[in-house]
N, C-alpha and C positions, 0 to 999 in steps of 0.2 A: 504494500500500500504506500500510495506516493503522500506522505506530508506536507500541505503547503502552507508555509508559512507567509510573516510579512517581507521576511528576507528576500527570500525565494522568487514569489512575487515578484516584489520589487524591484528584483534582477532580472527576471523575464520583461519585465516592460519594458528596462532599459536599454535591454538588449535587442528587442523588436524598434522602439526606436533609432538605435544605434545604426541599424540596419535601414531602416528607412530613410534618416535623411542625410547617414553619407554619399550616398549617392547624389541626392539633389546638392549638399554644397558643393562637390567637384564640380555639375554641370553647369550649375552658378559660377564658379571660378572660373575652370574654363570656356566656357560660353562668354564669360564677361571680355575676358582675354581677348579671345578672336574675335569679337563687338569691338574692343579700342582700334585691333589691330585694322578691321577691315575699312572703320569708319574713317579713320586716318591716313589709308593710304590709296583708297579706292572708292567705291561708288559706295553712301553710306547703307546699311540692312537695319530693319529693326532690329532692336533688342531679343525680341522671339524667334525671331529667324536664326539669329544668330546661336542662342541656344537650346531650338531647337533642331541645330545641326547636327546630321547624321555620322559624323565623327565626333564630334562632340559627345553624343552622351556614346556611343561607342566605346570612346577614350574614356570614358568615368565608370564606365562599368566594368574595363579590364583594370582600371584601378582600383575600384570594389573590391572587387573578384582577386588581385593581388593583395589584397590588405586582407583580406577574410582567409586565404590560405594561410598569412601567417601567423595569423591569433589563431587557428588551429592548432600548426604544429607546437604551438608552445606548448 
């Protein structure tokens, strides 16, 4: 029988969070990135466009995806 505490809990929320919105900062980071970049050196894109670029969240989710294999292996 599984015990659930407030601990417990409390660490599964966190970590369902956790999961949630590292993704969305990277895309935000980089989206934001390739937004200064393209605005500034080319024809300007929205802010959406920009990230919702298909390399863009690509690049954020092998970031994910790298950062979650290594809070595994520890």
């Amino acid at each position: 029988m599984i015990l659930l505490t407030a601990y417990t809990v409390g660490y599964q929320i966190g970590y369902m969070l956790n999961m949630i919105l590292t993704p969305l900062i990277f895309i935000l980071i980089i989206g934001g990135s390739y937004y200064l970049i393209k605005r500034f050196t080319q024809n300007s894109i929205s802010f959406g466009q920009a990230v919702l670029n298909r390399w863009v969240i690509g690049s954020s989710i092998i970031l994910t995806l790298g950062l979650l294999r290594r809070a595994v292996n520890r």
